[in-house]
N, C-alpha and C positions, 0 to 999 in steps of 0.2 A: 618514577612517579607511580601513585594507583596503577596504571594501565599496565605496569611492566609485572605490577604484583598481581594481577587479573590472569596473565600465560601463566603463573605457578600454580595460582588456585583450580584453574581449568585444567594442567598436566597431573593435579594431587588429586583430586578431587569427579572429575566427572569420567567414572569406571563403568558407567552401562547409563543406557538412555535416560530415564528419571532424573537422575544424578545431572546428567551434560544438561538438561534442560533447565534446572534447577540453576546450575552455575552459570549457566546461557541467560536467563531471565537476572539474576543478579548483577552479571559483569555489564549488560548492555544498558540494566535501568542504570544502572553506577555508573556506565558511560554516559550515558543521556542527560544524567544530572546534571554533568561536569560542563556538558557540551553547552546546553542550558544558563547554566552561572557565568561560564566564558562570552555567551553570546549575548547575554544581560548588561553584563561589565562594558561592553566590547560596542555594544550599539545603543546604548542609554546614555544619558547625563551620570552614570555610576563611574565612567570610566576617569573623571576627570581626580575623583577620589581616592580610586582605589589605585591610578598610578601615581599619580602625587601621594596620596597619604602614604597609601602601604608599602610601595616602592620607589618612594624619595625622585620619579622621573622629574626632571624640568618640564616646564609648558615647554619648548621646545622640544623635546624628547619625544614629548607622550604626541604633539602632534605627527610626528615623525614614526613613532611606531603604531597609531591606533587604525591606519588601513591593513597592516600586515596582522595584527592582533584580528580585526576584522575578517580578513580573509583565513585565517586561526579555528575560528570560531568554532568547527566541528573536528577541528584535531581530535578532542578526548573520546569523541565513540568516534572516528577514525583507528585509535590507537585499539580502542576497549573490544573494534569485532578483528583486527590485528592477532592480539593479545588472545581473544578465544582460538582465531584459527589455530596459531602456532601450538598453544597449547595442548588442541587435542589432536595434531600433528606428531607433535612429539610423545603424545601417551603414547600414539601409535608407530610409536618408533622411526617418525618419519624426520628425522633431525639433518639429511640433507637436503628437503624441499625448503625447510626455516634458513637454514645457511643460503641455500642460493635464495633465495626471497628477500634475504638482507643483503646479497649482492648486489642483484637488482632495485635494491633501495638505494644504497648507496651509486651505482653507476648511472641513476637516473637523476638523481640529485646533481650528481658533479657534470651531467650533460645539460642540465637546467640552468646550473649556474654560469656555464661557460656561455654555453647560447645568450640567453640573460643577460650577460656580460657585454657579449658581442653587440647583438642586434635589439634589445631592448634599453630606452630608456626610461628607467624606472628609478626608484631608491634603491640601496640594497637594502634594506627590512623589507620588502615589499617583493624582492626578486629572492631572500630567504624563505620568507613563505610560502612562496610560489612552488620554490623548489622543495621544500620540506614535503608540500601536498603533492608536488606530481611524485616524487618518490615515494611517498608511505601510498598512494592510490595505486603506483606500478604493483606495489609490495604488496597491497591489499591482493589485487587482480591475481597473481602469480599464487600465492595462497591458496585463491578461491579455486582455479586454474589446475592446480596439484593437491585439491582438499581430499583426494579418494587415491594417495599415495599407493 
């Protein structure tokens, strides 16, 4: 999505402060948009539309996925300051903190979903998202954590 095309723009493009600031202020409005539109969709009477019309859900469906969509809602500047750290981690050559960062992402997810599993009774779209957020916020934290590689 955008947000994955956001770490290439910030790895090409921001080569001294002006630049990172420049790409900084674009990648996070362009997140914030997103975040925005998703949480428009997400908490109005829009959502009934846009998943019925645009994505064919049943009213069953869309009832079933619109608390997890909801809890969603800030994934895209979630992903969009993700997407800057890595980025200018990697201009700086730092390509093993991004690797462990998405370890971390990933082994916090699958400890989310197993717990989740366990001792939560929940839907799974709702213990998806759960897991998606606490794994991209570990992933965020670890980033932030190892920003000065």
């Amino acid at each position: 999505g955008p947000a994955w095309s956001l770490q290439q723009l910030t790895t090409a493009l921001a080569s001294d402060a002006p630049s990172y600031r420049r790409v900084s202020n674009f990648s996070l409005g362009l997140s914030a948009i997103f975040t925005l539109l998703l949480a428009l969709v997400a908490f109005t009477p829009l959502y009934g539309p846009v998943m019925g019309g645009v994505y064919n859900l049943s009213p069953e469906l869309q009832g079933l996925a619109r608390p997890a969509v909801q809890w969603l809602a800030a994934y895209p500047l979630l992903m969009g300051i993700q997407s800057l750290l890595r980025g200018v981690l990697i201009r700086a050559g730092c390509t093993g903190t991004v690797r462990t960062a998405m370890v971390v992402n990933v082994a916090v997810v699958t400890a989310t979903l197993a717990l989740g599993v366990l001792f939560l009774s929940t839907s799974g779209a709702i213990l998806a998202a759960l897991a998606m957020l606490t794994g991209n916020l570990a992933e965020w934290a670890w980033l932030a954590y190892k920003s000065r590689c």
